[in-house]
C-alpha positions, 0 to 999 in steps of 0.5 A: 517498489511503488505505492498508491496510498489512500485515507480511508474511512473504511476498506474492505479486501474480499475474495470470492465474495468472502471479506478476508479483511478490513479496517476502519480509518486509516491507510489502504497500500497498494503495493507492487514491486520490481524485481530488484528491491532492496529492504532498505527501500522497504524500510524507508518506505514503511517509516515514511507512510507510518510517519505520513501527515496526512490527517486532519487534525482539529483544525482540519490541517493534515499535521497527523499520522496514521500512528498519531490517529491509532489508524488501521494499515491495510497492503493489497499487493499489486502487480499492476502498478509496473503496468507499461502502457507506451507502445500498443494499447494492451499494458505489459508487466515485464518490469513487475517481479516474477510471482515467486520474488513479488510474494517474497517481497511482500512479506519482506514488506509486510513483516518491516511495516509490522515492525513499525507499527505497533497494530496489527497490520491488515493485509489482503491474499498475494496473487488472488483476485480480490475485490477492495471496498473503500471509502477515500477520505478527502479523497486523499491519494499519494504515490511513491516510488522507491526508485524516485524518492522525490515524486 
């Protein structure tokens, strides 16, 4: 499982031109999963970006959390992130799960972040064409990878 995660100040999830969701400070996910996920990696991953110090805090040090600063967690689900790009110039997505076990992960995803975090979790439409609204805080981004923990 591999995640890209922006400090936002506001983002905005919209489809066919219809804002579906959106949040004010806080974290953008986007997600994107392998076929072979375990919900042991998803619960290490949803307690580390809820734990994540990754905000300003009035020394302007990144010292706070996402639950420390009562943020908004808003998951974009994308396939994208297994793109291949080795060989050619057009990416491959073969190592990205198969639609039926990406939806189920992300639930699977959603449901344990849910139950680490005591707001609601923001999230956008599994498999629709969506157009993100943001504005990158800092701008602040990190990935991590489920299957390289020390990236």
């Amino acid at each position: 499982m591999r995640v890209v995660i922006q400090r936002v100040n506001s983002a905005a999830v919209k489809v066919n031109n219809d804002v579906i969701s959106s949040i004010n400070q806080g974290l953008l996910l986007l997600v994107g999963f392998e076929e072979e996920e375990t919900t042991a990696d998803m619960q290490w991953l949803a307690n580390k970006i809820i734990n994540l110090r990754i905000f300003n805090d009035s020394d302007g040090l990144m010292n706070l959390s996402v639950a420390d600063i009562n943020g908004d967690i808003l998951v974009v689900s994308q396939f994208t992130l297994y793109a291949w790009t080795k060989k050619g110039n057009r990416p491959s997505f073969s190592r990205a799960a198969s639609y039926e076990i990406g939806e189920k992960y992300y639930n699977t995803f959603l449901e344990i972040l849910q139950n680490c975090f005591n707001k609601i979790i923001f999230k956008g439409i599994f498999g629709a064409n969506m157009q993100i609204d943001l504005v990158n805080d800092g701008p602040v981004t990190i990935i991590m990878d489920t299957k390289n923990k020390d990236f």
